[in-house]
C-alpha positions in Angstrom: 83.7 75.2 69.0 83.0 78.9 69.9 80.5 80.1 72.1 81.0 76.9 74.3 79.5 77.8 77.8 82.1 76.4 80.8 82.5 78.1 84.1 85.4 79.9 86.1 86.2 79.3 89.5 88.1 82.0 90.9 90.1 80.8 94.5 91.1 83.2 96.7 94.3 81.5 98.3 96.7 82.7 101.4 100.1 80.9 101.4 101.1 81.3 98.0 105.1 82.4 97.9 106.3 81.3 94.9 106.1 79.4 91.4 106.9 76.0 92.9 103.3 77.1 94.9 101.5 77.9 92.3 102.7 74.4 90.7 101.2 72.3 93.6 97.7 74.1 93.8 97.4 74.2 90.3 98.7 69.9 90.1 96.1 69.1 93.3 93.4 70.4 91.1 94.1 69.0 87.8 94.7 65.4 89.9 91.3 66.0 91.6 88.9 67.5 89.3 88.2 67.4 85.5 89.2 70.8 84.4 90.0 72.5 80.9 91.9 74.7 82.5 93.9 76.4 85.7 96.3 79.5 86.2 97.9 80.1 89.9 99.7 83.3 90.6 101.3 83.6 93.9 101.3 87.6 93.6 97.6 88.2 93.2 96.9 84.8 95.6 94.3 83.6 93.7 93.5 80.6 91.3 91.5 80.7 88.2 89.7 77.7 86.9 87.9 76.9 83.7 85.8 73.9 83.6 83.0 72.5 82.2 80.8 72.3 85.6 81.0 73.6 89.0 83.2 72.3 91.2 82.4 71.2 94.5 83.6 73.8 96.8 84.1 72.0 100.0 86.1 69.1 98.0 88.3 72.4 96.4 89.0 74.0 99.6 90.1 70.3 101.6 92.0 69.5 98.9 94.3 73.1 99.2 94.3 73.0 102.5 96.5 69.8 102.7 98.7 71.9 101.0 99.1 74.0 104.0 97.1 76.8 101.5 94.3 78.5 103.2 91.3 78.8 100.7 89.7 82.5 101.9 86.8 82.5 99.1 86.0 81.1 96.1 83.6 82.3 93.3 82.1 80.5 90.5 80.4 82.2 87.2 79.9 81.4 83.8 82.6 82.2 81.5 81.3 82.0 77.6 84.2 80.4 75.6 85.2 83.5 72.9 87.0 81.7 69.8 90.1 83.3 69.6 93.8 82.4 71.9 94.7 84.2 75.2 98.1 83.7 74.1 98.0 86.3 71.0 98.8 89.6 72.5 
């Protein structure tokens, strides 16, 4: 379906150090919310989040923090669906 209108959530996280990081975050929010997609990276410290609707933030940011992440902004906008792969480059 192309042209489908979802949302991205982009987290701001301190804490990240590594892949096994990125693993967690990205795990606590596919367990907690219903999500087409989520990317961590440890070396820009930020999550990225497609979904269908908004999240709720202050649910997003407890469920980091138990972690032991600390959530330092998060940012939602629409994100229009284009109808070709991200992994063709």
């Amino acid at each position: 379906m192309c042209g489908e209108t979802m949302v991205k959530i982009t987290v701001k996280i301190d804490g990240m150090m590594c892949g096994m990081c990125e693993a967690h975050i990205n795990d606590a929010v596919r367990q907690n919310f219903k999500v087409k997609k989520v990317a961590s990276s440890h070396s820009k410290g930020k999550t990225e989040i497609l979904a269908e609707i908004s999240l709720d933030d202050a649910k997003l940011k407890e469920i980091i923090d138990k972690f032991g992440y600390t959530v330092t902004e998060i940012h939602t906008e629409p994100y229009e669906k284009k109808g070709f792969s991200l992994f063709h480059r």
